[in-house]
TORKOL-4160 file (C-alpha; in steps of 0.2 Angstrom, whole numbers, padded with zeros to 4 digits, m for minus):
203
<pt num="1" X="m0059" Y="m0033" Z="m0112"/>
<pt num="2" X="m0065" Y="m0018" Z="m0101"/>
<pt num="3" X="m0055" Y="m0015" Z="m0084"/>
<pt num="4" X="m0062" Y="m0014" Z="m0069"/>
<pt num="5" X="m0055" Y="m0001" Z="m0055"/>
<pt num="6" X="m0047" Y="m0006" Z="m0038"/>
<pt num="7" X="m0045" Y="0002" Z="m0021"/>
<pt num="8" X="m0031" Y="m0002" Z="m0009"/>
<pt num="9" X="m0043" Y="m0009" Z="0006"/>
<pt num="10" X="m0028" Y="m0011" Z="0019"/>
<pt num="11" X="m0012" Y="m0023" Z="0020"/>
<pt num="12" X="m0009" Y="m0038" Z="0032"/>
<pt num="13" X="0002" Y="m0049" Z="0038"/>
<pt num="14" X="0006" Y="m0063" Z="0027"/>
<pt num="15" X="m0003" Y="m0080" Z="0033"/>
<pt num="16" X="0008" Y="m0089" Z="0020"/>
<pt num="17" X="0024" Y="m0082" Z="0019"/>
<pt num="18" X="0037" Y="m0076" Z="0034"/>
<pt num="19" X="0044" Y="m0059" Z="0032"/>
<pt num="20" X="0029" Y="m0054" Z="0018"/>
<pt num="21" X="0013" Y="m0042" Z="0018"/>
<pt num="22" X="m0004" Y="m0045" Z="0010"/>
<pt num="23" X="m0011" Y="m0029" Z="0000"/>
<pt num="24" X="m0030" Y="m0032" Z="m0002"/>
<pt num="25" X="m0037" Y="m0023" Z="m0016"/>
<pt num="26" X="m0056" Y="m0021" Z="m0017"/>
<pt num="27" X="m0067" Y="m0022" Z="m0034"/>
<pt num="28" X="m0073" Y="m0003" Z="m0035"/>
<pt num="29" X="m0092" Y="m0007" Z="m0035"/>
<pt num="30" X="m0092" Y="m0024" Z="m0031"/>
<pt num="31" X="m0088" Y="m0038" Z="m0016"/>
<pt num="32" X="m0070" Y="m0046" Z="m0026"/>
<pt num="33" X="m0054" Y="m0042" Z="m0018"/>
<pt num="34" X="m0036" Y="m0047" Z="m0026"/>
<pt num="35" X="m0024" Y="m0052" Z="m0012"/>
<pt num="36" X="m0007" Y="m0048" Z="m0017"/>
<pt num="37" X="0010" Y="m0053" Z="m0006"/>
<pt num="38" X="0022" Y="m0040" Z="m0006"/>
<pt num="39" X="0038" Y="m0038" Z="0001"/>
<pt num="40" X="0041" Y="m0028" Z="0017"/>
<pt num="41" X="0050" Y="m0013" Z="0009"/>
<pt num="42" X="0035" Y="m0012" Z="m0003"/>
<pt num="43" X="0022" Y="m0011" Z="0011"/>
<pt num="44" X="0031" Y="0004" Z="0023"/>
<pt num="45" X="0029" Y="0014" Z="0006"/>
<pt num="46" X="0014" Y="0010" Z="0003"/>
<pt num="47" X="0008" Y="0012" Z="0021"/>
<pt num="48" X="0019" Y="0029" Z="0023"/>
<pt num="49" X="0013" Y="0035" Z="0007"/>
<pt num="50" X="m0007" Y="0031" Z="0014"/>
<pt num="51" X="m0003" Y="0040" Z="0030"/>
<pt num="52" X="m0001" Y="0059" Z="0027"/>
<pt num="53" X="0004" Y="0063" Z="0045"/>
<pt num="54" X="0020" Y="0053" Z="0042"/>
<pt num="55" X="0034" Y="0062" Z="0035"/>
<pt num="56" X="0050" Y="0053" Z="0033"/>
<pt num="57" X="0065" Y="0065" Z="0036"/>
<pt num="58" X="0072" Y="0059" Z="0019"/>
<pt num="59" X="0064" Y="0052" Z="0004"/>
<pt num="60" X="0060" Y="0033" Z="0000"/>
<pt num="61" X="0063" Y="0027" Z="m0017"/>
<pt num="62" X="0046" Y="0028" Z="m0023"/>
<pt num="63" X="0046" Y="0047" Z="m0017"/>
<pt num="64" X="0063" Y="0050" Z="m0027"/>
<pt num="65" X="0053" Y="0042" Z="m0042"/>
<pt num="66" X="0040" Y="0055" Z="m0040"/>
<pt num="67" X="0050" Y="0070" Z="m0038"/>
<pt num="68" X="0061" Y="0063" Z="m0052"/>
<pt num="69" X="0045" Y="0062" Z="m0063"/>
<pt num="70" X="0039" Y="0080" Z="m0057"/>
<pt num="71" X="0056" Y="0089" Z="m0063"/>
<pt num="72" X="0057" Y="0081" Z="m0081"/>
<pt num="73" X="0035" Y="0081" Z="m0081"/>
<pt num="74" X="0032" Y="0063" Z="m0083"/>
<pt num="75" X="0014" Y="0061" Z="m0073"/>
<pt num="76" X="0008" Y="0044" Z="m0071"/>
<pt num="77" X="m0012" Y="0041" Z="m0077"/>
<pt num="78" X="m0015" Y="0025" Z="m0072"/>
<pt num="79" X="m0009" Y="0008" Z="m0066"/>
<pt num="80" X="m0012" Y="m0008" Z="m0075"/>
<pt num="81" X="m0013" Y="m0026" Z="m0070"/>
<pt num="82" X="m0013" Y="m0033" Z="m0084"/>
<pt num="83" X="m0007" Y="m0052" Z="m0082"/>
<pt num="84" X="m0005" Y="m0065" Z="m0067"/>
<pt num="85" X="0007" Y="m0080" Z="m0072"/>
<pt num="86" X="0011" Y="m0093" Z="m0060"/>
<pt num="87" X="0004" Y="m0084" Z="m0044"/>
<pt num="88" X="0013" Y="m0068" Z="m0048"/>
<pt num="89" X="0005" Y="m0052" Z="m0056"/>
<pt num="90" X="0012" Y="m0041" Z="m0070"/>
<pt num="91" X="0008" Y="m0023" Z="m0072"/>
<pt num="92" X="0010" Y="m0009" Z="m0082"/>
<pt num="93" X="0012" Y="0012" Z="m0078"/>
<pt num="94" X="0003" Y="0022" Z="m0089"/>
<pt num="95" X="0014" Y="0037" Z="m0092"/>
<pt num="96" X="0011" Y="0054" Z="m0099"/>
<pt num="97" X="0025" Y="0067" Z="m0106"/>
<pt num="98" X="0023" Y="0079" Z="m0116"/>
<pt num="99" X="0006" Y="0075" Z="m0123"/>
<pt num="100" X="0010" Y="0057" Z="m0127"/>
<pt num="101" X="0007" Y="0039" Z="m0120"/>
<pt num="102" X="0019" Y="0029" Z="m0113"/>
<pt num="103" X="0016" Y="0010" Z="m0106"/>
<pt num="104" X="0030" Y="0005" Z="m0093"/>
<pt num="105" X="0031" Y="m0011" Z="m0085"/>
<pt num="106" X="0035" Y="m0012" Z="m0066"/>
<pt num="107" X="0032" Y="m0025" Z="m0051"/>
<pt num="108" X="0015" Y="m0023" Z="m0046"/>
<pt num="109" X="0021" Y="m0017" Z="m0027"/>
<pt num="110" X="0030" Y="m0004" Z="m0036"/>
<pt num="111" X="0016" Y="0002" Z="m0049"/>
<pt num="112" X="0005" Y="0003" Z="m0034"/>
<pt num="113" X="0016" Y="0013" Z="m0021"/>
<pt num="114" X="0017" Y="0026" Z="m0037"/>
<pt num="115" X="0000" Y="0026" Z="m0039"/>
<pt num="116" X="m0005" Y="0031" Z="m0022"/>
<pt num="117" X="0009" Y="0045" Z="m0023"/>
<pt num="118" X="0002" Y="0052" Z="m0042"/>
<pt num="119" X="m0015" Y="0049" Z="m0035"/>
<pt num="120" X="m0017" Y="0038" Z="m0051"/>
<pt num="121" X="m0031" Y="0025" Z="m0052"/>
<pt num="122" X="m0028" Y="0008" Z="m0052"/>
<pt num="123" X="m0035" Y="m0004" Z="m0062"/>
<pt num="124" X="m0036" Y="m0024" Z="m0068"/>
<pt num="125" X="m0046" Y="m0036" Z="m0080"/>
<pt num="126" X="m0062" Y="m0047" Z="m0077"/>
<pt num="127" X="m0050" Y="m0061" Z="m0082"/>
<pt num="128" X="m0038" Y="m0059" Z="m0068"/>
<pt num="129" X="m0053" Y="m0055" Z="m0055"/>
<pt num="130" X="m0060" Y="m0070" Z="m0061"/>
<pt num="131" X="m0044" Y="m0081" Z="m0059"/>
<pt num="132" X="m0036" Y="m0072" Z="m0041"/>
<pt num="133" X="m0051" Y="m0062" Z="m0035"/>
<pt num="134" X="m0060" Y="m0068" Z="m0017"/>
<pt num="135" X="m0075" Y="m0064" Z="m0009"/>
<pt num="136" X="m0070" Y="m0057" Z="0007"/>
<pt num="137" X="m0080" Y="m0065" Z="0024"/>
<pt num="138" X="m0087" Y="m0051" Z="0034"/>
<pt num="139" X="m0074" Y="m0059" Z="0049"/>
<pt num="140" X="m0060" Y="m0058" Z="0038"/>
<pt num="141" X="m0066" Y="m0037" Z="0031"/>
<pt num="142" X="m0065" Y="m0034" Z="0048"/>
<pt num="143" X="m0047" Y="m0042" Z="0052"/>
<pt num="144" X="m0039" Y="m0030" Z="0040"/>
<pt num="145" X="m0033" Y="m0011" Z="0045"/>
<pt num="146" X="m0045" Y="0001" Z="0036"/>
<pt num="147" X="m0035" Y="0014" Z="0026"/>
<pt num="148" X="m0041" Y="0032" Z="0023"/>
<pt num="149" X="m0027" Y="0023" Z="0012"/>
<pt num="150" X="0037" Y="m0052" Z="m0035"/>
<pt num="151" X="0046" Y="m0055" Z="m0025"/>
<pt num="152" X="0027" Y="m0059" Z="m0031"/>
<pt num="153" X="0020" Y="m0046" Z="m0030"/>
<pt num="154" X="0005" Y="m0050" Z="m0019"/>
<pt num="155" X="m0013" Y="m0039" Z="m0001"/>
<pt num="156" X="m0010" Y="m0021" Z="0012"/>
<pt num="157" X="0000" Y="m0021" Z="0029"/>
<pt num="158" X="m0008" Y="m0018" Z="0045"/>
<pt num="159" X="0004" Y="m0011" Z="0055"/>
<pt num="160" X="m0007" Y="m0013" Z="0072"/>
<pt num="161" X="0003" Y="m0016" Z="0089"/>
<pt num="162" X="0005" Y="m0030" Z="0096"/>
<pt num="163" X="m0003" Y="m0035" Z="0114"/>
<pt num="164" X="0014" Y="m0031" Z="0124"/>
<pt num="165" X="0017" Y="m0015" Z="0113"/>
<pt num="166" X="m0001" Y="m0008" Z="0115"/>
<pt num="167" X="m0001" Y="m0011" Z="0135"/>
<pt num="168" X="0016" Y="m0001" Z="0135"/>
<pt num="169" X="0010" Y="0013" Z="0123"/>
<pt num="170" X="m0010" Y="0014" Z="0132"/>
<pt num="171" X="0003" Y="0022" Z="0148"/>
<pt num="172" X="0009" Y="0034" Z="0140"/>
<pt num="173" X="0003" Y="0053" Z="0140"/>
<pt num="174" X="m0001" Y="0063" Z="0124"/>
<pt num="175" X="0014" Y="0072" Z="0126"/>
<pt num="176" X="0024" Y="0056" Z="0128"/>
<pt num="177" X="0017" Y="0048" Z="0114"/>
<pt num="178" X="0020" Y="0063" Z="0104"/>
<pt num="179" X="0039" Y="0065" Z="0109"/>
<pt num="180" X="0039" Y="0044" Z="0105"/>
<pt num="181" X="0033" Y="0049" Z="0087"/>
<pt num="182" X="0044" Y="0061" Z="0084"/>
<pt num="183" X="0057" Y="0050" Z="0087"/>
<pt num="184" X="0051" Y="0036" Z="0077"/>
<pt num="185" X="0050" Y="0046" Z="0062"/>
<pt num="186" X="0068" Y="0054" Z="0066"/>
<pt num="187" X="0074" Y="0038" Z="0066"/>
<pt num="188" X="0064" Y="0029" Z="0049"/>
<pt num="189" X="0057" Y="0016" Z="0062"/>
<pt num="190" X="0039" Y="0020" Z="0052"/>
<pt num="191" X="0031" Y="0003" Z="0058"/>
<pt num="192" X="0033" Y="0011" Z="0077"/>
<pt num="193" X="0027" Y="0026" Z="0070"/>
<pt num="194" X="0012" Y="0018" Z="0063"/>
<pt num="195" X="0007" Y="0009" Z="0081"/>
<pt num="196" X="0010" Y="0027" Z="0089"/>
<pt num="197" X="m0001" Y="0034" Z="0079"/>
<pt num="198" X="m0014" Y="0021" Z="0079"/>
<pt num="199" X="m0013" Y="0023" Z="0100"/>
<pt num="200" X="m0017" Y="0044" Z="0096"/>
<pt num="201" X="m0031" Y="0041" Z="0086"/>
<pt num="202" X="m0040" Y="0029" Z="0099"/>
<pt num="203" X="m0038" Y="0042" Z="0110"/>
């Protein structure tokens, strides 16, 4: 069965469940999309890894993963999804050392916060598309934060401010809001960082 490639569209809050994300990948070419519930750790990777201008001042998981794969050369092609059992999605790393193949399975959060840090495509079968995919509603496209980015496994987070937090940050100066970023990286509060940065760009 050919695969069909996937592009992270954005993450969102979880409607369904408290305390999770939704990362929304899109049909490359087409108008499917596989919502996918991840946990909270799994997003801020996959959001941080997404936003270039963020820096953490030490290195997550996934980014010790990758430097751990640089040192020993281990580069991972691509990502899999390969199977969805009872609501939760299975996937594979497709790994290259030394010339030779390797298949490794991971949790799909963790396959996918990888492959935006190898650059490594992502990809799924028309099986799974049909079973899990959705056709997105335009009012719904626009609800989700665009990125120029099993605990289930399950769409991507949007990381916008909240009413009260927006009004606060809209009164602040460039230069305030630049200190306020500093600071939020300094101290790994990357979800702040992420509504700081979201008030610099309106500007």
């Amino acid at each position: 069965m050919s695969l069909i490639q996937l592009n992270i569209k954005g993450i969102s809050y979880s409607q369904t469940q408290t305390g999770a994300y939704a990362l929304v990948l899109s049909e490359s070419g087409g108008q499917r999309t596989l919502p996918i519930i991840i946990g909270a750790f799994e997003a801020q990777s996959i959001a941080i890894a997404l936003e270039k201008e963020i820096r953490p001042p030490r290195p997550l998981t996934h980014d010790l993963f990758k430097s751990f794969a640089d040192t020993f050369s281990i580069f991972v092609k691509e990502v899999v999804i390969h199977k969805l059992v009872d609501g939760v999605f299975f996937s594979s790393l497709i790994c290259i050392r030394e010339g030779e193949e390797q298949t490794i399975d991971a949790r799909t959060s963790d396959a996918i916060a990888l492959a935006v840090r190898f650059d490594a495509p992502i990809f799924t079968y028309e099986n799974i598309l049909d079973k899990a995919g959705v056709y997105l509603k335009v009012e719904e496209e626009m609800a989700l934060e665009p990125l120029s980015s099993e605990e289930g496994d399950e769409a991507l987070v949007e990381l916008s401010p909240t009413d009260t937090e927006e009004d606060r940050l809209s009164g602040l100066t460039m230069a305030q809001l630049q200190k306020e970023l500093e600071k939020a990286v300094i101290d790994e509060d990357y979800e702040m960082a992420a509504k700081i940065r979201d008030e610099i760009d309106r500007r």
